[in-house]
C-alpha angles and dihedrals in degrees: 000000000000117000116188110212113179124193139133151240152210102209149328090059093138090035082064102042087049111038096028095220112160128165102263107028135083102210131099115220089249083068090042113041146021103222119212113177118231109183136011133334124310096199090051084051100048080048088058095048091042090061104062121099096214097126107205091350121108111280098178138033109229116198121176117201106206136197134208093189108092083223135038120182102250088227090061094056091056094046101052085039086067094046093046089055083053094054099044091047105037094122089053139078110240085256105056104062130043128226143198133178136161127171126231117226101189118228091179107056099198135340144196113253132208087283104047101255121138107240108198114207130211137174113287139162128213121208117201128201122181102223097237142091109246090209107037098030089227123134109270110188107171085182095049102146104354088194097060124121102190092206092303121114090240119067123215084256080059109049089039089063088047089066085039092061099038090059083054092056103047109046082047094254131156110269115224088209086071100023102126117188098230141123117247139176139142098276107033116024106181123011117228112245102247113209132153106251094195097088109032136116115245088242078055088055107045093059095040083057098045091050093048093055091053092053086047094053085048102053092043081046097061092035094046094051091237114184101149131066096230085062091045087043089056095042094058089043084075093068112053137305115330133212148153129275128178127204133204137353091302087054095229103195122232145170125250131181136213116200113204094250081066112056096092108040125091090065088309095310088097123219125259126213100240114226086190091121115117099244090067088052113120094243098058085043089055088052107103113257091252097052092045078058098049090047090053092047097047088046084064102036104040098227141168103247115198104235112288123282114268094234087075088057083068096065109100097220088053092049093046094049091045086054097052086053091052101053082042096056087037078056101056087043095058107022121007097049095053088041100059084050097040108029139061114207085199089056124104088231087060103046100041100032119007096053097061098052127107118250089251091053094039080054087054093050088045089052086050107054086038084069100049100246131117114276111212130176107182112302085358125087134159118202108215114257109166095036126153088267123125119262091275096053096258121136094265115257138208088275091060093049092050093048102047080053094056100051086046098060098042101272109166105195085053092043092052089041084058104044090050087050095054094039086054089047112035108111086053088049093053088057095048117129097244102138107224119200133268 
């Protein structure tokens, strides 16, 4: 399992990735991991950060990649490392933004902290981007409100687990979208909770019941050899009545169940078991019984799986819900991307014109201010401001080009040159019309 987690930071970010020190521990990161360095240069990158007059304000975007696997081929991490920096930077050229990344093999598997809990450690990887344009000079934030819709029905959060779970997909790893924390085995797949009744409370009740059927669904799932929601429908039909219910924005659907002893409590509206937990979602039913096992098991284990078998590409429910990860990462490519560098949700343009617009004429507004030209759409225009120009307005030369690559690969008379032209310029820098986003 691969789990994506994004923040930031202000300062001590390679202190950290090479010496390991952390509030509650007692190990250096010499005792804990073995660092292998995936992409770029952390000491150009600490130069970069240390560069910008922010004062307390982020500096970097931080963003750990987990697993949950106790080993991951080598080969794999590299591999999901590039396509990561694609991701991130999809709305960049290769010289604008730096990047940093370097994997953790723990030598130390877990550990007891200060206050006497276990920590368990597994193989993860940190990618680190100074939040700055190295030829403009400008913020560039490809991260900027994560929680952000821009008028689409996904939010940044939502397209960045997409490619979270594509990767999973793909590279065969637990999804933490379907990691169930159960036991499983041939012969017993889930264990019953076992409580005394006698001397709960019916609120007590009412959960203890509601864990052990869906232990129970789980456990004739997996026995009845159950891939398809009618048959999950009818199962659940055995154990009460049985509605819809929808989460979240996006309105999810799930099933939720009412038993008779509980059509009167919650003040006489009754109270319904939930089946909103991942692994009833249509996608994880649709998995073949063998390959809901091996999940289980690997959950448990913590195990490398090989890339799924292609006969579960073949369920209906696994190719629509690829499908729906492909047109969302399609999406972050051609819109959102460009919109968290080009366009401000707080803006009037955005508000009274960009919003409206279809995904086909919000592309042609992005082109446009790619190219650093004025979008307008009838009484509506927006002048570019983070375009990809050189830090004195001018279209960006060869020059430019060769020196973003430089700094990019370590070089220290370009990173010196840099770091003298923003110090010179900062203040400029600070007032510049790059719209950030609220």
């Amino acid at each position: 399992m691969a789990i994506i987690r994004t923040n930031g930071g202000n300062k001590g970010i390679a202190e950290y990735l090479k010496h390991g020190k952390k509030l509650g521990r007692g190990y250096d990161r010499s005792q804990l991991d073995d660092r292998i360095p995936l992409s770029g240069d952390l000491d150009t990158i600490d130069k970069i950060i240390a560069s910008m007059e922010r004062g307390d304000a982020e500096k970097y975007l931080h963003v750990t990649t987990s697993y949950k696997e106790d080993f991951v081929p080598r080969e794999i991490v590299y591999k999901m490392d590039t396509e990561l920096r694609g991701f991130l930077l999809s709305a960049y050229d290769k010289d604008e933004v730096g990047y940093y990344s370097e994997t953790h093999q723990p030598k130390i598997k877990s550990y007891i902290d200060n206050e006497g809990k276990k920590i368990d450690r597994l193989i993860h990887f940190h990618s680190i981007i100074p939040t700055i344009n190295l030829l403009t000079g400008e913020r560039a934030n490809p991260l900027e409100r994560v929680d952000a819709y821009y008028g689409s029905k996904w939010s940044t959060n939502d397209l960045i687990r997409a490619f979270q779970e594509d990767q999973n997909d793909r590279f065969g790893l637990a999804s933490p979208e379907q990691n169930q924390r159960v036991k499983s085995g041939k012969s017993n797949m889930l264990d019953r909770a076992k409580t005394d009744k006698s001397e709960l409370t019916p609120t007590q009740d009412f959960r203890l019941r509601g864990k052990n059927i869906r232990l129970d669904l789980m456990q004739k799932m997996i026995a009845q050899d159950i891939t398809t929601y009618a048959e999950f429908k009818n199962l659940v039909d055995g154990y009460g009545k049985v509605e819809n219910g929808f989460a979240g924005k996006d309105k999810t659907p799930y099933l939720k169940i009412m038993q008779p002893q509980d059509i009167k409590s919650a003040g006489g509206n009754g109270r319904y078991i939930r089946l909103d937990d991942v692994m009833f979602s249509r996608e994880f039913i649709a998995v073949p019984t063998a390959e809901k096992i091996k999940r289980l098991d690997a959950q448990n284990k913590h195990e490398y799986i090989e890339p799924t078998d292609p006969v579960i590409a073949a369920s209906k429910e696994l190719v629509a819900a690829r499908a729906l990860r492909a047109e969302m990462i399609n999406h972050w490519h051609t819109i959102r991307s460009r919109e968290i560098r080009y366009i401000s949700p707080s803006s009037r343009f955005f508000k009274d014109c960009y919003k409206h617009l279809s995904d086909v004429e919000k592309s042609q507004c992005l082109d446009t201010l790619e190219r650093g030209e004025t979008y307008k759409y009838g009484e509506f225009s927006l002048a570019p401001t983070s375009s990809r120009f050189n830090s004195y307005g001018a279209e960006r030369t060869d020059d430019d080009v060769e020196r973003g690559q430089a700094i990019a690969a370590g070089d220290k008379d370009a990173i010196r040159s840099m770091i003298d032209e923003l110090t010179e310029n900062q203040s400029a820098f600070s007032r510049t019309t790059y719209q950030t986003i609220c």
